[in-house]
Jmol script that loads the backbone (N, CA, C; Angstrom):
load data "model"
ATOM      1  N   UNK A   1      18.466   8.114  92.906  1.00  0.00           N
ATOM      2  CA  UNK A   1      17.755   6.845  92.894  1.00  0.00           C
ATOM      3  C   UNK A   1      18.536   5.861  92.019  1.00  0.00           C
ATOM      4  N   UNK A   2      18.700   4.292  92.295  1.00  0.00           N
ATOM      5  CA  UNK A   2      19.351   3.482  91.707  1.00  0.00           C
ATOM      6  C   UNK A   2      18.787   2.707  90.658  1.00  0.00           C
ATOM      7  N   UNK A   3      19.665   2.602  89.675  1.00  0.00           N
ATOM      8  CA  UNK A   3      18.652   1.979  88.598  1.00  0.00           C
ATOM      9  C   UNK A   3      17.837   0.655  88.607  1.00  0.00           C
ATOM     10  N   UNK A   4      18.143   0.017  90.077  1.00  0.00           N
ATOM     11  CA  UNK A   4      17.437  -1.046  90.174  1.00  0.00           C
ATOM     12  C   UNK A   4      15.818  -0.678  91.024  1.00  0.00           C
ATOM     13  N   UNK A   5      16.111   0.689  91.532  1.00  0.00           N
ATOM     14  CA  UNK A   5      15.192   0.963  92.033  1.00  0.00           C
ATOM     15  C   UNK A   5      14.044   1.239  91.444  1.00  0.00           C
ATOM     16  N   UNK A   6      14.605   2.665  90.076  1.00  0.00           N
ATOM     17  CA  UNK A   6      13.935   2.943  89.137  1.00  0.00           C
ATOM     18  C   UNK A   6      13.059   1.598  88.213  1.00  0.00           C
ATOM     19  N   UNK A   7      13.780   0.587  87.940  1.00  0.00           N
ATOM     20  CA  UNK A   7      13.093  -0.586  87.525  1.00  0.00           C
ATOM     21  C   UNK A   7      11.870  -1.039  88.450  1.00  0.00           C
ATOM     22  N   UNK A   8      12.389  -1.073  89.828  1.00  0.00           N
ATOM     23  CA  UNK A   8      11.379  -1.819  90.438  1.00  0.00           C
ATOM     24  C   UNK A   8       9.799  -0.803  90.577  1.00  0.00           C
ATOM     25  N   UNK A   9      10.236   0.596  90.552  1.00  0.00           N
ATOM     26  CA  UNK A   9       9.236   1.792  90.362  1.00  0.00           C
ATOM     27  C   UNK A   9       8.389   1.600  89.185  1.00  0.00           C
ATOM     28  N   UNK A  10       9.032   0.861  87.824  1.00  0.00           N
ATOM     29  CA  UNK A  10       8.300   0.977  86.718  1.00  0.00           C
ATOM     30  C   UNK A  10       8.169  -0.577  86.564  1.00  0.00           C
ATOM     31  N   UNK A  11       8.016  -1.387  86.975  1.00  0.00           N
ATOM     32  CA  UNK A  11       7.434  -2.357  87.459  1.00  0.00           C
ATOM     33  C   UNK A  11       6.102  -2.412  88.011  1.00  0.00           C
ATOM     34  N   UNK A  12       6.460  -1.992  89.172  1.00  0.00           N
ATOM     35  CA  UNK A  12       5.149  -1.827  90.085  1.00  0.00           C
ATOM     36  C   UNK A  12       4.312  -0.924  89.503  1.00  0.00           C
ATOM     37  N   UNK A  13       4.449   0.208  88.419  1.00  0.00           N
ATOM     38  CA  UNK A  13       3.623   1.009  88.070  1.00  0.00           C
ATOM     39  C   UNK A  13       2.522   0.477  86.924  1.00  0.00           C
ATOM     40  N   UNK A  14       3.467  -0.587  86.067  1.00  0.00           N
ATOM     41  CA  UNK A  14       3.126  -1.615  85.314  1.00  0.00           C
ATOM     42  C   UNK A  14       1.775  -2.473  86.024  1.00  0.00           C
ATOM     43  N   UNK A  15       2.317  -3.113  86.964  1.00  0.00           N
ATOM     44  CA  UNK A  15       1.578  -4.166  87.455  1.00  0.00           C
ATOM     45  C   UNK A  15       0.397  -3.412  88.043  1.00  0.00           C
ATOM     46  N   UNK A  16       0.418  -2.359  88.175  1.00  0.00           N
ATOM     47  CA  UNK A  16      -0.675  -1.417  89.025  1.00  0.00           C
ATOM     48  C   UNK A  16      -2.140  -1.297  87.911  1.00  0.00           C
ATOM     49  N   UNK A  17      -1.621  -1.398  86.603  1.00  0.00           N
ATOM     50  CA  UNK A  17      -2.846  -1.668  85.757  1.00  0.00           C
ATOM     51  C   UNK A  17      -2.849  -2.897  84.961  1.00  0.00           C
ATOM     52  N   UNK A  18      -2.467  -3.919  85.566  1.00  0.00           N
ATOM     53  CA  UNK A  18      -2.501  -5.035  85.147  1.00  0.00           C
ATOM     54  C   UNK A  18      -1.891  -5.440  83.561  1.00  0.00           C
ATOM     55  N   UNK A  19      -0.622  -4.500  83.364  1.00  0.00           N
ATOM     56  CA  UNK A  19       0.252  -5.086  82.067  1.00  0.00           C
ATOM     57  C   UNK A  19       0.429  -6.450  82.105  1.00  0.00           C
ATOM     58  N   UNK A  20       0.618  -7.095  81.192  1.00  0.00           N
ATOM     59  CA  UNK A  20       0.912  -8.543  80.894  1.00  0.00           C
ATOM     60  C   UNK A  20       2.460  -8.930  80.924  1.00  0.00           C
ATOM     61  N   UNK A  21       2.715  -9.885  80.957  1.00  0.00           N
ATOM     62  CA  UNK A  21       4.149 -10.824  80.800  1.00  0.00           C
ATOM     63  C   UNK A  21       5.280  -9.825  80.956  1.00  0.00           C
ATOM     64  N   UNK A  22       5.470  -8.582  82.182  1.00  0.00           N
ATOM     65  CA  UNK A  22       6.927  -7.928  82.678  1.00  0.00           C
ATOM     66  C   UNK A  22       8.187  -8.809  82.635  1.00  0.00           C
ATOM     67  N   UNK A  23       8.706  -7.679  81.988  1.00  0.00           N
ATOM     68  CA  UNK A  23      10.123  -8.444  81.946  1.00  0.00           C
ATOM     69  C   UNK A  23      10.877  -7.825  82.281  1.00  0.00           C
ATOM     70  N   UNK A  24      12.309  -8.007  83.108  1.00  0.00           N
ATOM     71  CA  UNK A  24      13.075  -7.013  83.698  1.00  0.00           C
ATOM     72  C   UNK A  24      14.298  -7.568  82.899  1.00  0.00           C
ATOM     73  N   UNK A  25      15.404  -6.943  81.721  1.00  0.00           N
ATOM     74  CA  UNK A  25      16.103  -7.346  81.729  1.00  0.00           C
ATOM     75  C   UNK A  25      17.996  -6.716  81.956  1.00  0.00           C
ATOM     76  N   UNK A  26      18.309  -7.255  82.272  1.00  0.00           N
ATOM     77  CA  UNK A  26      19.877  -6.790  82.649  1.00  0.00           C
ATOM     78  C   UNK A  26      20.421  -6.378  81.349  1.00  0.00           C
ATOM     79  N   UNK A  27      20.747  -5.191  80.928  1.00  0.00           N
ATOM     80  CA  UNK A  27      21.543  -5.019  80.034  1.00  0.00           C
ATOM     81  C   UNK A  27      22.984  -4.087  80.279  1.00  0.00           C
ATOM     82  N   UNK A  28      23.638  -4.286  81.310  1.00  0.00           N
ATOM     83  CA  UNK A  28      24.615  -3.491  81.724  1.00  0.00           C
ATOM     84  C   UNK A  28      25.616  -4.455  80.968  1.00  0.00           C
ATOM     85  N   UNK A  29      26.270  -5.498  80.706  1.00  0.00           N
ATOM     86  CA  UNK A  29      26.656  -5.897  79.969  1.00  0.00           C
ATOM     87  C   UNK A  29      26.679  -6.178  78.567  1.00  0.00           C
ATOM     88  N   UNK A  30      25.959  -5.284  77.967  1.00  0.00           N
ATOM     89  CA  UNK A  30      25.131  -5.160  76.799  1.00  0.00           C
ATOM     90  C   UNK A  30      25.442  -3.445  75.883  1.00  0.00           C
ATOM     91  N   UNK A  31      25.374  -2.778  76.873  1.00  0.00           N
ATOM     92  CA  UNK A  31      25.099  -1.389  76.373  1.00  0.00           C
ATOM     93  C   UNK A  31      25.233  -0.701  77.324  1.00  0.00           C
ATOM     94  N   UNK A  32      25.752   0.684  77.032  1.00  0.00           N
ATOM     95  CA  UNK A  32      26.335   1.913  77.777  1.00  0.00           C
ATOM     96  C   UNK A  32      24.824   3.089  77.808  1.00  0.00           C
ATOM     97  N   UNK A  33      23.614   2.294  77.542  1.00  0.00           N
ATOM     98  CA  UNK A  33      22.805   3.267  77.079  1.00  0.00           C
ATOM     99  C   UNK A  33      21.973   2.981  78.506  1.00  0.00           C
ATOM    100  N   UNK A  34      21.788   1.636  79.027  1.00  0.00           N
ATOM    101  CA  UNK A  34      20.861   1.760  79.740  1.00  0.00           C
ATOM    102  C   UNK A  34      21.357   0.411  80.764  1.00  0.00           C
ATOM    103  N   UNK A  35      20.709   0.038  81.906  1.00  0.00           N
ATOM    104  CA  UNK A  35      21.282  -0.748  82.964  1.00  0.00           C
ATOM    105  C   UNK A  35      20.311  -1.845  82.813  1.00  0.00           C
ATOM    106  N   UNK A  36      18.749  -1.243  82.767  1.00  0.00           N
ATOM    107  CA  UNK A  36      17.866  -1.936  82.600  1.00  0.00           C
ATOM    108  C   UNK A  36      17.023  -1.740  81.700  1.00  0.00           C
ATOM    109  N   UNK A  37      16.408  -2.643  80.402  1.00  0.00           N
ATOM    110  CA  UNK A  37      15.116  -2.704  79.974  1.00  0.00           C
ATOM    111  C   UNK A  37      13.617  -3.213  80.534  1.00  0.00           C
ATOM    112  N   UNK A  38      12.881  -2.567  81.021  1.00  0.00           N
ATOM    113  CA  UNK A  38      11.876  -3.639  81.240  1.00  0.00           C
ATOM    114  C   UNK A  38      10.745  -3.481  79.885  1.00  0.00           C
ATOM    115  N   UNK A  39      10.255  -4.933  79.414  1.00  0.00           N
ATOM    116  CA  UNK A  39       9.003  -5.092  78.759  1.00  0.00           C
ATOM    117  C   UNK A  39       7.560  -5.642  79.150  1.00  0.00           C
ATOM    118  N   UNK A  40       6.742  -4.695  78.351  1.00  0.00           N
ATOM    119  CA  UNK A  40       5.274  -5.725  79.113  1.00  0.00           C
ATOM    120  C   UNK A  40       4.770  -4.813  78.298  1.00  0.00           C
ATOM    121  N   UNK A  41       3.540  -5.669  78.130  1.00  0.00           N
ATOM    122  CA  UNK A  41       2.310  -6.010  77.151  1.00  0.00           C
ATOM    123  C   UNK A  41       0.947  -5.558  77.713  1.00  0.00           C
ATOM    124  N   UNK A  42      -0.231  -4.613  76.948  1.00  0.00           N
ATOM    125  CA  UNK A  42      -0.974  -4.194  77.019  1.00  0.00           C
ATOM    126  C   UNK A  42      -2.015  -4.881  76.337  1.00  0.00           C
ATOM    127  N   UNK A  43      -3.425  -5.175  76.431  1.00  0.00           N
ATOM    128  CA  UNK A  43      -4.225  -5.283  75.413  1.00  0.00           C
ATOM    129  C   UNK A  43      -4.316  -4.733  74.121  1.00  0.00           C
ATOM    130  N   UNK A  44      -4.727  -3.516  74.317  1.00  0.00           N
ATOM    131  CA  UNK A  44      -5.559  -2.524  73.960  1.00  0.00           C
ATOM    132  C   UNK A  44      -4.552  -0.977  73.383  1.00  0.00           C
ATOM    133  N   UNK A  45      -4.770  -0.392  72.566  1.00  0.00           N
ATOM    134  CA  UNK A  45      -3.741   1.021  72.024  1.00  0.00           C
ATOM    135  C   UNK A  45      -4.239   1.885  73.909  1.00  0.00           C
ATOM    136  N   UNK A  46      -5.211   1.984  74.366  1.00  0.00           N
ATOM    137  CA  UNK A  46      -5.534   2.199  75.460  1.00  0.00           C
ATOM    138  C   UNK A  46      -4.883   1.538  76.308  1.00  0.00           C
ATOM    139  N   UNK A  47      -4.851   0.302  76.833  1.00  0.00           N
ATOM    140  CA  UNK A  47      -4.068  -0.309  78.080  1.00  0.00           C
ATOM    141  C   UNK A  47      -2.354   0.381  77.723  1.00  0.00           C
ATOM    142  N   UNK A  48      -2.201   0.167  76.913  1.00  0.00           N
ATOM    143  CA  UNK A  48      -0.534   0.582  76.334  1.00  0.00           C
ATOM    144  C   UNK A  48      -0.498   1.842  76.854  1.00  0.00           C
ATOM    145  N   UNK A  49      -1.166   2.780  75.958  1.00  0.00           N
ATOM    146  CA  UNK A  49      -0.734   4.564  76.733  1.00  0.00           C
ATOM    147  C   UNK A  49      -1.019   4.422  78.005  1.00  0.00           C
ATOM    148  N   UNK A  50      -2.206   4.111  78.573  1.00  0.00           N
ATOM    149  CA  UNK A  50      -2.244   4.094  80.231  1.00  0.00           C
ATOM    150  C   UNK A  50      -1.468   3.429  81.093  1.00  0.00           C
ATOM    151  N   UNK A  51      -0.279   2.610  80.901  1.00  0.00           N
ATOM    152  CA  UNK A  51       0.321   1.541  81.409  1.00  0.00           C
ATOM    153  C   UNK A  51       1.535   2.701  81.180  1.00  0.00           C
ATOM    154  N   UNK A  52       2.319   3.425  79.977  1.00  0.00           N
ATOM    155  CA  UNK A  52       2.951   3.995  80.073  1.00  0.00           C
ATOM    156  C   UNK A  52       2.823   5.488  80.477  1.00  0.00           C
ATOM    157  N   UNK A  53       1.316   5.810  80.665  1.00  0.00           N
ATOM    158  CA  UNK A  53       1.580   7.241  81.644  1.00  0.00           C
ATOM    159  C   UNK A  53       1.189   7.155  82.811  1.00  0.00           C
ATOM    160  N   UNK A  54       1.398   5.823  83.242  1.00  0.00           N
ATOM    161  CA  UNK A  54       1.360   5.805  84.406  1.00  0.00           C
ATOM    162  C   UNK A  54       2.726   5.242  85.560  1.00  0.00           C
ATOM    163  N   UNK A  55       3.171   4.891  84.421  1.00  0.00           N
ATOM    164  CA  UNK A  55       5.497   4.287  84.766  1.00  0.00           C
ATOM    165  C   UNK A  55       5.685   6.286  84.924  1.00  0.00           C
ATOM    166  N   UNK A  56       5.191   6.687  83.635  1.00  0.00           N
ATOM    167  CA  UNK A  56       5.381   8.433  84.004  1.00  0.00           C
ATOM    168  C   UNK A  56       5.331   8.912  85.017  1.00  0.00           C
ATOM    169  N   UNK A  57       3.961   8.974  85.219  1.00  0.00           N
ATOM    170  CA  UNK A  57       3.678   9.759  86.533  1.00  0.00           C
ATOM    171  C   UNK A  57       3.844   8.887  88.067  1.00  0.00           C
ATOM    172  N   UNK A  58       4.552   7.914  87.895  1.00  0.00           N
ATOM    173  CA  UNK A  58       4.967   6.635  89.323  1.00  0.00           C
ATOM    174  C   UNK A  58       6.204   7.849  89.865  1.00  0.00           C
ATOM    175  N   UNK A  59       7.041   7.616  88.364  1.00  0.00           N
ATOM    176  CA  UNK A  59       8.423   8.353  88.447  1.00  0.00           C
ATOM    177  C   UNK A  59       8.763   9.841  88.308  1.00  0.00           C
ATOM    178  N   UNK A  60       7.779  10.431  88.502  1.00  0.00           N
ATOM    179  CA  UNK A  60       7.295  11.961  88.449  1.00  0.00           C
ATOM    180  C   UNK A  60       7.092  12.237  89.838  1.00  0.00           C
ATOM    181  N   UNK A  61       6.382  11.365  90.487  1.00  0.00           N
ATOM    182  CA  UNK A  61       6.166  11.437  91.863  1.00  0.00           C
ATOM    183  C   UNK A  61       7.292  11.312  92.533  1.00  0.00           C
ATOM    184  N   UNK A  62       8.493  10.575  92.514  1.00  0.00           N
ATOM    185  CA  UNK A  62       9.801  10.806  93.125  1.00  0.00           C
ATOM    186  C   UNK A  62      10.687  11.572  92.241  1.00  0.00           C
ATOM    187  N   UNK A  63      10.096  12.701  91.915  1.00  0.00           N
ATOM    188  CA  UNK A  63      11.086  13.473  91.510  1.00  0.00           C
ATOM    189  C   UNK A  63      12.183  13.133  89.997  1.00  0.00           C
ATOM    190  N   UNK A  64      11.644  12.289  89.513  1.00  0.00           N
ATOM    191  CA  UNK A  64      11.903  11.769  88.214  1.00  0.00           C
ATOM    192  C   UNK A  64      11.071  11.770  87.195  1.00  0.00           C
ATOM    193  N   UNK A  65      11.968  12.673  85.731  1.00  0.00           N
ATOM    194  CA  UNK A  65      11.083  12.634  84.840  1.00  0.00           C
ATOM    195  C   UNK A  65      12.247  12.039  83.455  1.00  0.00           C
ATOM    196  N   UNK A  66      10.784  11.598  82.771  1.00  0.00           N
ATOM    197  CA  UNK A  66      11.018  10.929  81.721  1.00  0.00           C
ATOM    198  C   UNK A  66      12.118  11.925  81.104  1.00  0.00           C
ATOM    199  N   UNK A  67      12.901  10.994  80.489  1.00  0.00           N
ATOM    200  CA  UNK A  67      14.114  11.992  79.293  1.00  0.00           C
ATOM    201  C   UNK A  67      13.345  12.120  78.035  1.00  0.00           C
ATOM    202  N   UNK A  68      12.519  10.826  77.726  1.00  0.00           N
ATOM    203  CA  UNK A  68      11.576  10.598  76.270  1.00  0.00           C
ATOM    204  C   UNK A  68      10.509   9.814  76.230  1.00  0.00           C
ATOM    205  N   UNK A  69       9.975  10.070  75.338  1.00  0.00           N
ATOM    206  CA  UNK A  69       8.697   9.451  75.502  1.00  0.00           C
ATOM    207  C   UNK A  69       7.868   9.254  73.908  1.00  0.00           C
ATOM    208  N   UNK A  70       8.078   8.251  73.454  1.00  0.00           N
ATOM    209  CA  UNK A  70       8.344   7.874  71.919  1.00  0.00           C
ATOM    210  C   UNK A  70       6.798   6.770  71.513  1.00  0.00           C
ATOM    211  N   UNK A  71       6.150   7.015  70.885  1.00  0.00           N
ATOM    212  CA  UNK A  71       5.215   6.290  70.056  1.00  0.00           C
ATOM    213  C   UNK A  71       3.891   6.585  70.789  1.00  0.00           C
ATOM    214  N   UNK A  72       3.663   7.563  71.684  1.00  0.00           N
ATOM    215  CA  UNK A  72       2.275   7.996  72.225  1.00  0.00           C
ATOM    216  C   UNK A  72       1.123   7.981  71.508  1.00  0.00           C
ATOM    217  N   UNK A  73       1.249   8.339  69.880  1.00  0.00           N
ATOM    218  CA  UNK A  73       0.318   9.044  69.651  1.00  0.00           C
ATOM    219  C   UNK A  73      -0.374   7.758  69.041  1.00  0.00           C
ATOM    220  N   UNK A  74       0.764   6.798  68.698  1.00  0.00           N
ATOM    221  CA  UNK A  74      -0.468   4.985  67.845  1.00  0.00           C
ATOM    222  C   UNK A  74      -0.655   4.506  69.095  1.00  0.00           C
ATOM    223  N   UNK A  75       0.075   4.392  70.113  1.00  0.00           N
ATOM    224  CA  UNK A  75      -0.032   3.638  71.054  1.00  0.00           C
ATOM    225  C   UNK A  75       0.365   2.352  71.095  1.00  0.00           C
ATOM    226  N   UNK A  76       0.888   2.006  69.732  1.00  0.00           N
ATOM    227  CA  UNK A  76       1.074   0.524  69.832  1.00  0.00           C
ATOM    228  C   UNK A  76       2.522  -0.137  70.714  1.00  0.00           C
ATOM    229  N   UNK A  77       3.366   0.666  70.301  1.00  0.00           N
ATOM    230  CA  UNK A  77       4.545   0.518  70.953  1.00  0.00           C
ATOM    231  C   UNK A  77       5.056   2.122  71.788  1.00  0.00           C
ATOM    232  N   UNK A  78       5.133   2.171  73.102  1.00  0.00           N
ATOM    233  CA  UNK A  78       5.149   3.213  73.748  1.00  0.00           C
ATOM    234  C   UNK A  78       6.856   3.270  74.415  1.00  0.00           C
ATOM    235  N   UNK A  79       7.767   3.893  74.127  1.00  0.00           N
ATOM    236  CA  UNK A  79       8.857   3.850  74.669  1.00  0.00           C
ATOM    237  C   UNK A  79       8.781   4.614  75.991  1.00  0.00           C
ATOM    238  N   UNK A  80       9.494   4.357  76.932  1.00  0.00           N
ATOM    239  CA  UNK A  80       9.462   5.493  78.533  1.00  0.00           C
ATOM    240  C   UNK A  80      11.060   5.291  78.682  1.00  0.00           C
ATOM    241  N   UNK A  81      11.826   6.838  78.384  1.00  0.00           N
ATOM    242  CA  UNK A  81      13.272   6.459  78.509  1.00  0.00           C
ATOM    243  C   UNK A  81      13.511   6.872  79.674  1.00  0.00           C
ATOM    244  N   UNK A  82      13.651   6.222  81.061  1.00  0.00           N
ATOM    245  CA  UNK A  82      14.151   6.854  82.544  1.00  0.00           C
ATOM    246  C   UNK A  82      15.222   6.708  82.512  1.00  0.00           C
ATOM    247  N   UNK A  83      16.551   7.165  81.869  1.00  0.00           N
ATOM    248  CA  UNK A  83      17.829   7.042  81.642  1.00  0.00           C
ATOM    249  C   UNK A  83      18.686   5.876  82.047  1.00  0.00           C
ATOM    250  N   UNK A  84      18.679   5.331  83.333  1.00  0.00           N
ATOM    251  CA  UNK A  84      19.023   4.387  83.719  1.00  0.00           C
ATOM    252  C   UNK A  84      18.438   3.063  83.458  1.00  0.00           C
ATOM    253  N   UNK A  85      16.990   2.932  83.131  1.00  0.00           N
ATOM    254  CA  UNK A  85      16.054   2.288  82.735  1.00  0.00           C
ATOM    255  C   UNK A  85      15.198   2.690  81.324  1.00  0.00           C
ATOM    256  N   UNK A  86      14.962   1.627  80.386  1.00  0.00           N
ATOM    257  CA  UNK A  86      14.403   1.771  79.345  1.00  0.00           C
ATOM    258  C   UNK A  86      12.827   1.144  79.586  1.00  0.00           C
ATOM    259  N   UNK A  87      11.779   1.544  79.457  1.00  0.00           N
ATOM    260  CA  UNK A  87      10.434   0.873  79.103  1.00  0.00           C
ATOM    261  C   UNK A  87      10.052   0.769  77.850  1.00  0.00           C
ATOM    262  N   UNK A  88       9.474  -0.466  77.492  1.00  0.00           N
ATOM    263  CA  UNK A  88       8.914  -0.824  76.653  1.00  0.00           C
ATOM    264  C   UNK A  88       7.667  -1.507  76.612  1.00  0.00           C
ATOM    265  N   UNK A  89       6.646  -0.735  76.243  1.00  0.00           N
ATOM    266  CA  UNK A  89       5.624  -1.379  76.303  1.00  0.00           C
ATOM    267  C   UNK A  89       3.964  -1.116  74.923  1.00  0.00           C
ATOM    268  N   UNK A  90       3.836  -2.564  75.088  1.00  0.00           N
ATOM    269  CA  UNK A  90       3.493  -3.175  73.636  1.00  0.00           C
ATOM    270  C   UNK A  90       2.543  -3.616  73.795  1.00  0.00           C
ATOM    271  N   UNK A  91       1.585  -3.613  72.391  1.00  0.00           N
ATOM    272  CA  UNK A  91       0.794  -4.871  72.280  1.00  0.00           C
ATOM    273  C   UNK A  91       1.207  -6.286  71.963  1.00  0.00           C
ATOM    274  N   UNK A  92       0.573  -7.348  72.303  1.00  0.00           N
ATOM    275  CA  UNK A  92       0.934  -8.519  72.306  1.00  0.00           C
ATOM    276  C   UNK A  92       1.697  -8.668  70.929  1.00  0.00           C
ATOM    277  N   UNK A  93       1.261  -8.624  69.713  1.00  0.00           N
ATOM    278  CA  UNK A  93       1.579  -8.644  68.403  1.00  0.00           C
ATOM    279  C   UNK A  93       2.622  -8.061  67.775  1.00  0.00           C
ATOM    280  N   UNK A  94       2.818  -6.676  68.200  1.00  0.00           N
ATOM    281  CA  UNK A  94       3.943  -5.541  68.353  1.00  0.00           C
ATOM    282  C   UNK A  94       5.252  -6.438  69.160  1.00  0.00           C
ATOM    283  N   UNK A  95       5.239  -7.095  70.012  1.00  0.00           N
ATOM    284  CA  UNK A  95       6.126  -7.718  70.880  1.00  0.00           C
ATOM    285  C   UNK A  95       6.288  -8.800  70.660  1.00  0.00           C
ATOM    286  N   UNK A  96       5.467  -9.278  69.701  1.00  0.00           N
ATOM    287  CA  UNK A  96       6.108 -11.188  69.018  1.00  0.00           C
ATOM    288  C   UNK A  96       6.656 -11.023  68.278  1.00  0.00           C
ATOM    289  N   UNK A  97       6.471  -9.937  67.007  1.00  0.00           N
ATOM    290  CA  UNK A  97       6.977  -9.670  65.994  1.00  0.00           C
ATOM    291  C   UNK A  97       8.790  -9.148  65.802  1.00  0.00           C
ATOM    292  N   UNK A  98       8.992  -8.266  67.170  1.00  0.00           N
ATOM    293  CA  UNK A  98      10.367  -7.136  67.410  1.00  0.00           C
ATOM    294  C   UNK A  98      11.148  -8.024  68.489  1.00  0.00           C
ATOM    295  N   UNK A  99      10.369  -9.167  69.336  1.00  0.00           N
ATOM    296  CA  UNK A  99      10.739 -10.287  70.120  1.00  0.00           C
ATOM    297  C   UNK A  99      12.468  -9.651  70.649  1.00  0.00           C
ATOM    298  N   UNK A 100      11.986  -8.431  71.206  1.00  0.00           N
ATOM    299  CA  UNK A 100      13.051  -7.334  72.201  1.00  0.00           C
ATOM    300  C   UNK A 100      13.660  -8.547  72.910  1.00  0.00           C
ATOM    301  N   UNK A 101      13.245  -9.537  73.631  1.00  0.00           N
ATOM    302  CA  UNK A 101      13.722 -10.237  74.450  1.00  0.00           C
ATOM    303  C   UNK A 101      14.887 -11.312  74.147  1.00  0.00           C
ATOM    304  N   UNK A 102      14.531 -11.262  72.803  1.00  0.00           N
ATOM    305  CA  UNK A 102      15.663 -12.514  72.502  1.00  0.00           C
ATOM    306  C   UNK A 102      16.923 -11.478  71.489  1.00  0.00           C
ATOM    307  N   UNK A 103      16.752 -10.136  71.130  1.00  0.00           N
ATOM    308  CA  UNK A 103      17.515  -9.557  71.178  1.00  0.00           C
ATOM    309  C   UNK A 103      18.215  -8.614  71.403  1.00  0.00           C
ATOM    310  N   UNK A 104      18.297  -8.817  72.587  1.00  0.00           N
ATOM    311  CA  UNK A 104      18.431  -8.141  74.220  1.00  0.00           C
ATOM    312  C   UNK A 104      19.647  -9.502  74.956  1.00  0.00           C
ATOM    313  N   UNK A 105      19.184 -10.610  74.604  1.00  0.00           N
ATOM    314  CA  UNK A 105      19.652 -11.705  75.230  1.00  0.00           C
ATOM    315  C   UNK A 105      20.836 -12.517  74.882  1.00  0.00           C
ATOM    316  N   UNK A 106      21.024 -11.628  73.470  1.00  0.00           N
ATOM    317  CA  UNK A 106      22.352 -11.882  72.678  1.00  0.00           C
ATOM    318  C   UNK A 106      23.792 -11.701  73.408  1.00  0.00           C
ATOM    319  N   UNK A 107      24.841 -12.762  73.651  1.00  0.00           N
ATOM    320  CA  UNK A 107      25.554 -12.369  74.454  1.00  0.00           C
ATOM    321  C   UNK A 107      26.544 -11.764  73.291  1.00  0.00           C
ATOM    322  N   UNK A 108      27.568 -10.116  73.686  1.00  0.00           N
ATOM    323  CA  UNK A 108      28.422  -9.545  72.891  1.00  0.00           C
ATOM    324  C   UNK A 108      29.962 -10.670  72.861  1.00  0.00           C
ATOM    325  N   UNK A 109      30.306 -10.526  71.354  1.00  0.00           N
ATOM    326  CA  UNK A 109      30.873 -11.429  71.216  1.00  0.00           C
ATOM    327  C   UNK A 109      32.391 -10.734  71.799  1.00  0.00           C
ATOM    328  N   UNK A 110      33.709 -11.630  72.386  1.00  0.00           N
ATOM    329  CA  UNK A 110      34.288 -11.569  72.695  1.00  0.00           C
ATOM    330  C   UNK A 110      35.047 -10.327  72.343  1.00  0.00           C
ATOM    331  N   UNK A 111      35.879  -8.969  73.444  1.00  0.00           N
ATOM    332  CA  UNK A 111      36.335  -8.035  72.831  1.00  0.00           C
ATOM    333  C   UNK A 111      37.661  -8.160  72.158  1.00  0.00           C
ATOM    334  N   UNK A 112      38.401  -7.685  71.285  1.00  0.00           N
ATOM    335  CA  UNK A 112      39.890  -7.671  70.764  1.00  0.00           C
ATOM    336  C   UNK A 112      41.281  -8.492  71.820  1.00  0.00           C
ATOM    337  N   UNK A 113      40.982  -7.822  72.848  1.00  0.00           N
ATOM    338  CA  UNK A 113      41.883  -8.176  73.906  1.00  0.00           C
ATOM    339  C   UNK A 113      41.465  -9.673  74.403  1.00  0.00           C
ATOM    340  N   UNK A 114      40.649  -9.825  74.602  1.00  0.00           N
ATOM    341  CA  UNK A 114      39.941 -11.408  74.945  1.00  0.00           C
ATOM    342  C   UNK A 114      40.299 -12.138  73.834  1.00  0.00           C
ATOM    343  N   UNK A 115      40.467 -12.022  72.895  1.00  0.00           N
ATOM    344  CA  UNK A 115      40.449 -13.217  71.754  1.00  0.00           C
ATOM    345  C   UNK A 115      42.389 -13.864  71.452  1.00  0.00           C
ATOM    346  N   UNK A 116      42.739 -12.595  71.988  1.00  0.00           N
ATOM    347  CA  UNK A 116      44.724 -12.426  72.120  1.00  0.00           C
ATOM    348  C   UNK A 116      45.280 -13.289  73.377  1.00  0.00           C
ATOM    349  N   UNK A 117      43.536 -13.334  74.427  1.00  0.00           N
ATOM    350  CA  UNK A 117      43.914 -13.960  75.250  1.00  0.00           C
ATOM    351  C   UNK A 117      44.988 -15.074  75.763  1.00  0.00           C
TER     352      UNK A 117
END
end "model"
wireframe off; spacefill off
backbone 0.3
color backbone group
């Protein structure tokens, strides 16, 4: 499965319980760790775990399972690592504060060879 696919899987699994403000972002130019981050926002320590065991079990159903699965037990910030894809998902407050999006959005500054250019 392609990692754009896997995104669009934990997307839709998202939107299936009504997470807030999804964000899909490109980080293949960014990091060797992951292709895609997506973020989105829960009410509730409840909307959060259920929003992320349910990206789980979306991607369980095609034969994909989580590599990790990080902050379950507060619920406030729930990581879902699908290797190719990172989830993140938060309460509103948790996600203004760590504002993933704007540093995520940082462009890497020019490499050694580029600057000799």
């Amino acid at each position: 499965m392609q990692a754009t696919e896997i995104a669009a899987l934990a997307e839709q699994a998202l939107e299936d319980l009504k997470a807030q403000n999804i964000k899909r972002l490109d980080v293949r130019e960014l990091t060797d760790i992951a292709d895609y981050l997506i973020i989105a926002s829960g009410n509730s320590n409840r909307q959060v775990k259920a929003l992320a065991e349910n990206v789980q079990l979306k991607a369980k159903r095609v034969g994909l399972n989580a590599i990790g699965v990080e902050g379950a037990e507060a619920a406030d910030w729930i990581l879902v690592d699908l290797a190719d894809v990172v989830v993140h998902v938060m309460q509103p407050a948790t996600r203004e504060f760590y504002d993933l999006e704007r540093l995520w959005s940082v462009t890497p500054p020019p490499s050694v060879d580029e600057q000799n250019l």
